[in-house]
N, C-alpha and C positions, 0 to 999 in steps of 0.2 A: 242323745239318742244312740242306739248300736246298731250295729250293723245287722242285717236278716243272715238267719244262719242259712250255711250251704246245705244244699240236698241230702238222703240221708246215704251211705256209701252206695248202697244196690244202685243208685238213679243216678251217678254219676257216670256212668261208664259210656264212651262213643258207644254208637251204634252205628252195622252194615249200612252200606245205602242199601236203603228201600229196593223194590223191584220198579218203582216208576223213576228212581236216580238212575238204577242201571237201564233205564228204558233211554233214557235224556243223553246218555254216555255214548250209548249206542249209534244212536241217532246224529249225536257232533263225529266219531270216524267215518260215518258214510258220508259227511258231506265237506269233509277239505282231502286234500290232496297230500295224506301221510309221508308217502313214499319221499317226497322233493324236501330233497338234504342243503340247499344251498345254504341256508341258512348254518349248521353244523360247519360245512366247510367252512364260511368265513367267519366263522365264531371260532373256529381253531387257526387259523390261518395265521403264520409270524410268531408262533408260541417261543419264548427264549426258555422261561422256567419260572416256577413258584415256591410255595412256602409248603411244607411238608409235615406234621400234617395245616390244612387251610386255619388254624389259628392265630390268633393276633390276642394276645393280653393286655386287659388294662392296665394302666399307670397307677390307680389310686385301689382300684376295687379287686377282690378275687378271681370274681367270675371274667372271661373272656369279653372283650369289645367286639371280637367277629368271630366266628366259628363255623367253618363248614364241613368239618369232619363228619358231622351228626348226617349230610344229605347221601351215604350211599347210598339209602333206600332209592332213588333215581334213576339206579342203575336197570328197574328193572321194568316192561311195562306200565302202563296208566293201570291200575287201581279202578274197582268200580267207585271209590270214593273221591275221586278227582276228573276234572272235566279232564277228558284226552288233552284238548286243543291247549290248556295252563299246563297239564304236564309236561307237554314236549317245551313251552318257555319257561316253564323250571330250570330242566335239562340243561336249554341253551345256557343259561344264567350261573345255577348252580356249578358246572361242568367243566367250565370255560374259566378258569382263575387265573392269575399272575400276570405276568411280564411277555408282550407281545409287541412286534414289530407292527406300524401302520407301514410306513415306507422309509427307508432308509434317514434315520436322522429324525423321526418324529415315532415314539412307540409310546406306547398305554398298557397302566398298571387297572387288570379288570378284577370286578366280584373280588374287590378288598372291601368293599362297602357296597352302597346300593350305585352310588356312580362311577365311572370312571377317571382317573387321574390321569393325564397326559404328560407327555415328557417331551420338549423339541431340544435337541441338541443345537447349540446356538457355537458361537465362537470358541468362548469358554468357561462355557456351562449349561445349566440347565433352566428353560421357560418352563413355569410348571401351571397348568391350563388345570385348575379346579382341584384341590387341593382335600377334597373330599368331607366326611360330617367331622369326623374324631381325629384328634390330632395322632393318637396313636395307629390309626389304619394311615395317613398317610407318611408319618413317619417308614412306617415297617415298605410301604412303595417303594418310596426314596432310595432305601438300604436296597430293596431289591433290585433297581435299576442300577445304582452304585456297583451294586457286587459284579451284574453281567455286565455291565457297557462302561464299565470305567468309574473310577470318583470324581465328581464333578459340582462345585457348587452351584449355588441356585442362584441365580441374575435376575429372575424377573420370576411374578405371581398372574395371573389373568384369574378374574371370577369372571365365567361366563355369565352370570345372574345372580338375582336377590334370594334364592332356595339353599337351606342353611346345607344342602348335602353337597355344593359347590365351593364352600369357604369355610364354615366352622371348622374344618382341619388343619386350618393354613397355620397354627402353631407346629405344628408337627413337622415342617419345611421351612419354616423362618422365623423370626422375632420379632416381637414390635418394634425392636430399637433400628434394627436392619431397617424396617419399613419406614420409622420415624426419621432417621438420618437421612433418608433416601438412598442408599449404596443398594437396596434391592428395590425395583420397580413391583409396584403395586396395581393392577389396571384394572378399572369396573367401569360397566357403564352408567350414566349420570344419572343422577335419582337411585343410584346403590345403595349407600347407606340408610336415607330412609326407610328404603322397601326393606332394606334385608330387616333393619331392627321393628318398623312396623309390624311384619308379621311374626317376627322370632318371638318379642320382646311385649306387645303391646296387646297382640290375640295369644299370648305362648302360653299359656297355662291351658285355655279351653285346648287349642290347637296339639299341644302336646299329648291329652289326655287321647282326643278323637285317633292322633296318627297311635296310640298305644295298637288302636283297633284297624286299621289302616295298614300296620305294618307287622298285624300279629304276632306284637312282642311279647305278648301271656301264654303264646302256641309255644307246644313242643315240636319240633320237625317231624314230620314222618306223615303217611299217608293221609291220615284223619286228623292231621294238624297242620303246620305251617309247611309249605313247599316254594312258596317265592312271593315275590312282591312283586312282580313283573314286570314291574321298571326294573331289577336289579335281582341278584339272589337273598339280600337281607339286608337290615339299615345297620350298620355300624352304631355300640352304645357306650361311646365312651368320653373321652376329654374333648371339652369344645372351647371357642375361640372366635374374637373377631378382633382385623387392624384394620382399621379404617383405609380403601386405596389413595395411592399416591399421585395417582395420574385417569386422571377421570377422560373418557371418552364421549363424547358430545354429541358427534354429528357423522354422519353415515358418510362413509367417504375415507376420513380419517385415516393417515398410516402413522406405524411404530414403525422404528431400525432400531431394533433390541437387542444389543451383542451380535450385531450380523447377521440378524433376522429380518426379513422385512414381513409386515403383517398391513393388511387392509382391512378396515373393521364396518360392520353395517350394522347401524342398530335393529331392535326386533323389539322396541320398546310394548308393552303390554300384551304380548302375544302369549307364551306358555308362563313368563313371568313380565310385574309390572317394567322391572327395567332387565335388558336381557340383549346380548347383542351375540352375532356372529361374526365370523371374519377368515380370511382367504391369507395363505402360504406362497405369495407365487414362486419361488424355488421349488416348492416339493409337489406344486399343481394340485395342493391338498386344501379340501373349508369344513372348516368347522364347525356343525349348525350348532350348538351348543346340547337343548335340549328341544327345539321346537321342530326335529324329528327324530324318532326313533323308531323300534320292531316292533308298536305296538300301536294302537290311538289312544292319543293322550288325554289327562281331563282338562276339559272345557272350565270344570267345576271340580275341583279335588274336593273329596269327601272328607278329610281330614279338616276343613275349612279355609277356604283361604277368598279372595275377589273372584268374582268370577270374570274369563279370559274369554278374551276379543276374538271368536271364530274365524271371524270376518279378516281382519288385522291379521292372526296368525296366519291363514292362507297366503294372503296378499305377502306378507316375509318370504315365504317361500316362493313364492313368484319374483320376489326383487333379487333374490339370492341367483336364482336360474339366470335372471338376466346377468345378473354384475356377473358370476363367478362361471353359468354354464359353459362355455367356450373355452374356458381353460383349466379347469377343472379335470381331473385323472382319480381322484380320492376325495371320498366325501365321510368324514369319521364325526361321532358324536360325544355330547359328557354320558351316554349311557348306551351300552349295546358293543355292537362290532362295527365294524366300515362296512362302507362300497367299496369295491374297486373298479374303475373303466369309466368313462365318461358316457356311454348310453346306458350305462346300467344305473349309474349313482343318477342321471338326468332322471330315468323313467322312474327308479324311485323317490324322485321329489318331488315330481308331478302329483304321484297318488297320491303321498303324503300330503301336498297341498289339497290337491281332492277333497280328498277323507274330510278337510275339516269344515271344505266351502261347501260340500253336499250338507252336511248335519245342518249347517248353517240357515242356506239358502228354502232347503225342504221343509224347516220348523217354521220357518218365517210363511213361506209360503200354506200352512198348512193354519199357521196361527191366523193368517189376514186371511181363512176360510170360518174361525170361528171356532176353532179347536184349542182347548186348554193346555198345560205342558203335559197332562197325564195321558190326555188324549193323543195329543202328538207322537211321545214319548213311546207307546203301546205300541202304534202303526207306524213305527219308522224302521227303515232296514234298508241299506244299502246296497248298491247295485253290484250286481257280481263280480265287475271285472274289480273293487273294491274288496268288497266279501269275501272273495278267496285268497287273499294276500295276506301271508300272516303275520306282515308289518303291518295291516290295518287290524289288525282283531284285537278284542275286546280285553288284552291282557290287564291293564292298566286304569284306563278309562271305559266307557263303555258308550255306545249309542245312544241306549236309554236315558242315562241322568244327564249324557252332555246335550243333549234334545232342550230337557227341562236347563240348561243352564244356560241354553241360547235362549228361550222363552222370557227366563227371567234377568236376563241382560238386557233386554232391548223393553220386558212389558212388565217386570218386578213378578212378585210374589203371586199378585193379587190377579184373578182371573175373571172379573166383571162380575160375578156371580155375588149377590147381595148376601148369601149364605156363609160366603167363605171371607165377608168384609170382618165381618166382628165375631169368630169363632171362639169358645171357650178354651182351657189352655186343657194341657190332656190332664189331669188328674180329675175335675168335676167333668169334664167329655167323658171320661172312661167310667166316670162312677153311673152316668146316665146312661151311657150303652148299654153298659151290664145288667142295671134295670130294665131297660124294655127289654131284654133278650131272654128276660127272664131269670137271670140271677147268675152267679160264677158257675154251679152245677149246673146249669142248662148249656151254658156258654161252651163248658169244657168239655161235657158230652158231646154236642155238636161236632165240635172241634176235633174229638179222634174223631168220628164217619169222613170228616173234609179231609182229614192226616192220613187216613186209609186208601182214602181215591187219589191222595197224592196233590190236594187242594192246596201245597205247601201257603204261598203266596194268602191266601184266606186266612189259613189258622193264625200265619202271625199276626196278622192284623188283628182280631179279635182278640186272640189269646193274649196279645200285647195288653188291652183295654184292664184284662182283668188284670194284673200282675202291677201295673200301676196303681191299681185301687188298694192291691194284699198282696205285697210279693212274699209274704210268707205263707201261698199258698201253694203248697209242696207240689199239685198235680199240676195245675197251670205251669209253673215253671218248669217244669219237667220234663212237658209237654211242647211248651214255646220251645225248652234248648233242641230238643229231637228235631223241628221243625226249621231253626235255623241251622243245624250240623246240615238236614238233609238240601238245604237252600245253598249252603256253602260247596256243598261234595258238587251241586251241579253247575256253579257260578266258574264260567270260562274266564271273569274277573278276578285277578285275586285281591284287588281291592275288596271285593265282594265278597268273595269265599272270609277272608280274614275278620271283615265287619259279622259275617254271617256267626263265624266258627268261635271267634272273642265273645259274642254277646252269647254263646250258650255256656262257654267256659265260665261265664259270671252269674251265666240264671244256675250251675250246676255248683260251684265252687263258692259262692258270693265273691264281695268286692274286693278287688286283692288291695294289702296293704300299702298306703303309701307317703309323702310327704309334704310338709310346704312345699310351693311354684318360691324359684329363683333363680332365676340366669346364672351359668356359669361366673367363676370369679375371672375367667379368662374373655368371657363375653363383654362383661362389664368396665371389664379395663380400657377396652379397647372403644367403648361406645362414648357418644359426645352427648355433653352434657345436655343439650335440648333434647335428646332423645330419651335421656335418665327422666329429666321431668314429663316427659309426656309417658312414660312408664307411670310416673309415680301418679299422675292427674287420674289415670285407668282406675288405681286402686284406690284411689279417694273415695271412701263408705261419703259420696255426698248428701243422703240426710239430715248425718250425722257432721259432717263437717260445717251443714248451711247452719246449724246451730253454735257456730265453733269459728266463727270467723278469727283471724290471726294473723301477722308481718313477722317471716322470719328474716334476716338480716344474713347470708350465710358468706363470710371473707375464707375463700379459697387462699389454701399457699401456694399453688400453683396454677391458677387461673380466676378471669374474671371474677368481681365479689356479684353476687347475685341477693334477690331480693324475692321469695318467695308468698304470696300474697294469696288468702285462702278467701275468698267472699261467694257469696249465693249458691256454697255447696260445691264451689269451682277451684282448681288449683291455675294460680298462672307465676311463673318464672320472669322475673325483668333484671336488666343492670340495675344494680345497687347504685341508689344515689341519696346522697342527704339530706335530701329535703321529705323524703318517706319516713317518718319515725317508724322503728321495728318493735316489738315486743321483745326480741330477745337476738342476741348475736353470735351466732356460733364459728367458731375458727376453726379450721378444720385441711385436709388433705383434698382434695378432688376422688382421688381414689377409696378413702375411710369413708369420705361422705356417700359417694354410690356404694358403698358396703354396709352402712348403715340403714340408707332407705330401701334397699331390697333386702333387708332383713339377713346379712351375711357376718354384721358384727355387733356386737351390741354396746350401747352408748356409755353404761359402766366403764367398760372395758377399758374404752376408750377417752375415757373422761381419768381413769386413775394412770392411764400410760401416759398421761399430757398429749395423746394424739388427738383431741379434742377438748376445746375451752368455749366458757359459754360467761358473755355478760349478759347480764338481766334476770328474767325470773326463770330459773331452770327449768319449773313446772312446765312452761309454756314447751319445753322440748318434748317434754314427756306426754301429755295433751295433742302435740303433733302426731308423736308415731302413733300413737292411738288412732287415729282419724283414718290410717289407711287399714286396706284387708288383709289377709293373708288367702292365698288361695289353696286351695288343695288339692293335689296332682291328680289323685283317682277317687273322683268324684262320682256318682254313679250313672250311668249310661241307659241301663234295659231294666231297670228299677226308678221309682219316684226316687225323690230328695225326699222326700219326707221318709224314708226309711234309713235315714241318718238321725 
């Protein structure tokens, strides 16, 4: 099947906000407090220097891995096409790049990526706290920090967490061999490598497609396009990586003496990530929450996909932190944003912070044990003012709304007692029936401008969605829907939101952009342990087709354990090779050719004429195997059926 073609050139072009967008615009400057710069100040504060112009090039590809040359546009007032309240944490984000001092002896490389890199100067070298997405943005740090504050090697790695914009760059700062030998300390907290390769690895293809829309990376910059991610000014798109840590952190409490550092660590396990920890500087009276606070509210439920996070738990972190750390505490800096500085100032900002997450929490629960769904909840929830005006709590990032519904569906699932919504049809016959009783796609799409004219935005997509799923080659509905999501995004103070909004009309206007197989980095894969390879590979097991296909591969690594791969009831399971299992066939093989071969990175020919791969028995049975799993495909379609593939 092919693709639906894109709109015809006339109907692709942005369109003004509306007069009800610049009504909505209007309305967000009269109600926060513009004028209060603190924010700017400490977002400039310790500036040493940066990169000139803000690009960073990839290793393998043409195009650039970070680029902020393109955001002057910034410089100039909000735009009726962007909420005031995302433009000015544009500004912060975009504005604020390079090489800054937190306090003497700890400084952070900012907006090289979507997080921040920290740097402590230790004895004699450098602790490097989160090592960022792309090897190449943290390399170009490093060098930065090198140039102004001396050349220093790196002694020690810390991931604050399992979120790949915390470690996928750690090639760009160190080697796996460094980390394998142990001469560089590697620190995570426990249940790291699971979580990280869990979500990277096992949800990565879907989760990668959704962050495409997430981190509007099919947007061009500029007003009616991309302006921030507001966790950050843009995600870094370049070489990735993972080394397994060398020194796992357990238990709340815990300290390091790291080249003359002394570090206290508290875990924060499934709060903003499932494993995730903080930890205190006492020399420099400086803590680190990692990521579970920053200048924004965060999601409860990232719409990119991921578990949904412990409200509750995250709160309570930040209340364990105030105790361990409040009293001696002077600096409170993060993996994303600027610092505190002062001890009643970084206190009262942790409090809210905590706040923010136990109000969403506590209000949805309360309002669900009244009999209210998450839609309901969701609708009439809105936080109390001395919250509301703080624009470390605003909607940059996460938003009240969906983290509402993500408390709902953490504690009561999906499903909202309603017998109507137990056994729903899925949307493509949902939408072919809406359209019927509404009287047909022309009835629908008519409707649809009168609701687009009164600025019904919220209405049309829903509808207009219905049709587009039934016939996305229907030039006016698409059209129609993208005008409706541009003008959903101009008014989204989320830019989670704005970029979900402004992606799905760039694909009802442009169609589906082109893309390729899902496959982990070859630097990802290196570094990931072999039970995580097979629970990769068990994901991709087409098991209808395998329950028909039962099979014992036999597979002797030359560098680790021989394993025994056994395929029954449609199921993949991995065991130690033993001989008393007859195999259908034997393969000998690398540890590293083998993860290369089953995430489709090398092919078995290849590898079979170079002697990097030998097989006794029936060869077919290799070939029968790779058959059996899927291949996925990166950009799959979003605001169109599949069946328009």
């Amino acid at each position: 099947m092919t693709q639906y073609r894109a709109l015809p050139e006339k109907m692709q072009s942005s369109k003004p906000a509306s007069e009800h967008t610049v009504a909505a615009q209007k309305k967000m400057l009269s109600s926060l407090n513009f004028e209060d710069k603190r924010s700017f100040e400490n977002a400039a504060r310790g500036f040493i220097a940066s990169l000139s112009p803000m690009r960073i090039e990839h290793d393998q590809a043409s195009r650039p891995v970070f680029d902020l040359s393109q955001f002057d546009f910034l410089d100039q007032s909000a735009p009726d096409s962007v909420n005031p309240s995302l433009w000015r944490q544009a500004q912060l984000n975009a504005q604020h790049h390079g090489l800054f001092e937190v306090t003497e002896g700890i400084y952070q490389v900012r907006s090289f990526d979507i997080a921040n890199m920290t740097l402590v100067r230790s004895d004699t070298g450098w602790i490097i706290i989160d090592p960022l997405t792309s090897s190449e943005s943290s390399r170009a740090a490093l060098q930065l920090a090198n140039q102004h504050l001396g050349n220093r090697p790196v002694k020690a790695v810390i991931h604050t967490h399992s979120h790949a914009d915390h470690f996928a760059g750690v090639l760009g700062v160190i080697t796996a061999e460094q980390a394998q030998s142990g001469d560089i300390k590697v620190l995570a907290p426990v249940d790291f490598v699971d979580e990280a390769l869990s979500e990277n690895v096992l949800a990565g293809n879907v989760m990668s497609r959704r962050a495409t829309y997430m981190y509007g990376n099919l947007l061009k910059p500029g007003a009616k396009g991309f302006v921030s991610t507001g966790l950050g000014a843009a995600l870094s798109l370049g070489s990735t990586g993972f080394i397994p840590p060398n020194d796992i952190i357990c238990e709340t409490g815990e300290k390091r003496l790291i080249d003359g550092i002394e570090i206290e660590f508290q875990l924060t396990m499934g709060s903003e990530a499932p494993a995730e920890m903080v930890f205190y500087f006492p020399q420099f009276k400086a803590l680190c929450m990692s990521e579970i606070t920053s200048h924004h509210l965060h999601n409860i439920y990232t719409p990119r996909g991921a578990q949904v996070r412990d409200a509750l738990a995250w709160s309570n972190q930040i209340q364990e932190s105030i105790d361990r750390f409040g009293d001696q505490l002077e600096i409170q800096f993060a993996s994303h944003h600027w610092p505190i500085w002062g001890r009643m100032e970084a206190i009262e900002y942790l409090k809210k912070q905590r706040d923010l997450y136990k109000y969403i929490h506590d209000q949805t629960l309360r309002l669900a044990n009244q009999g209210y769904n998450k839609e309901e909840i969701a609708e009439q929830m809105t936080l109390p003012e001395s919250l509301a005006k703080e624009f470390h709590c605003r909607d940059y990032y996460g938003t009240v709304h969906h983290n509402a519904k993500a408390v709902y569906v953490k504690y009561l699932g999906y499903f909202d007692g309603n017998p109507a919504h137990l056994y729903e049809l899925p949307p493509i016959p949902r939408a072919t029936r809406y359209v019927q009783f509404m009287g047909g796609p022309s009835a629908v799409i008519e409707n649809s401008r009168t609701a687009f004219a009164e600025g019904d935005y919220r209405w049309v997509a829903e509808v207009l969605n219905h049709v587009v799923m039934i016939d996305p080659d229907n030039i006016d509905a698409r059209a129609l829907l993208a005008d409706t999501y541009e003008q959903l995004g101009y008014q989204a103070e989320s830019a989670v939101w704005r970029n979900f909004y402004l992606c799905g009309s760039f694909e009802l206007r442009y169609g589906l952009p082109k893309g390729s197989q899902y496959g982990p980095s070859p630097g990802t894969i290196k570094g990931m342990p072999l039970k995580n390879l097979f629970e990769a590979m068990a994901v991709r097991l087409n098991g209808p087709r395998a329950s028909q296909n039962p099979m014992k591969l036999c597979i002797r690594f030359e560098d680790a354990p021989d394993r025994l791969i056994e395929i029954e009831n449609g199921v993949l399971h991995a065991h130690s090779e033993n001989n008393k299992t007859p195999a259908d066939a034997t393969l000998s093989i690398s540890e590293f050719n083998f993860k290369k071969l089953m995430l489709g990175l090398a092919d078995a020919m290849e590898l079979l004429s170079s002697g990097d791969l030998k097989i006794e028995g029936d060869a077919n049975y290799l070939i029968e195997f790779k058959s059996l799993f899927d291949q996925f495909e990166r950009r799959f379609p979003i605001v169109t059926p599949r069946e328009a593939w």
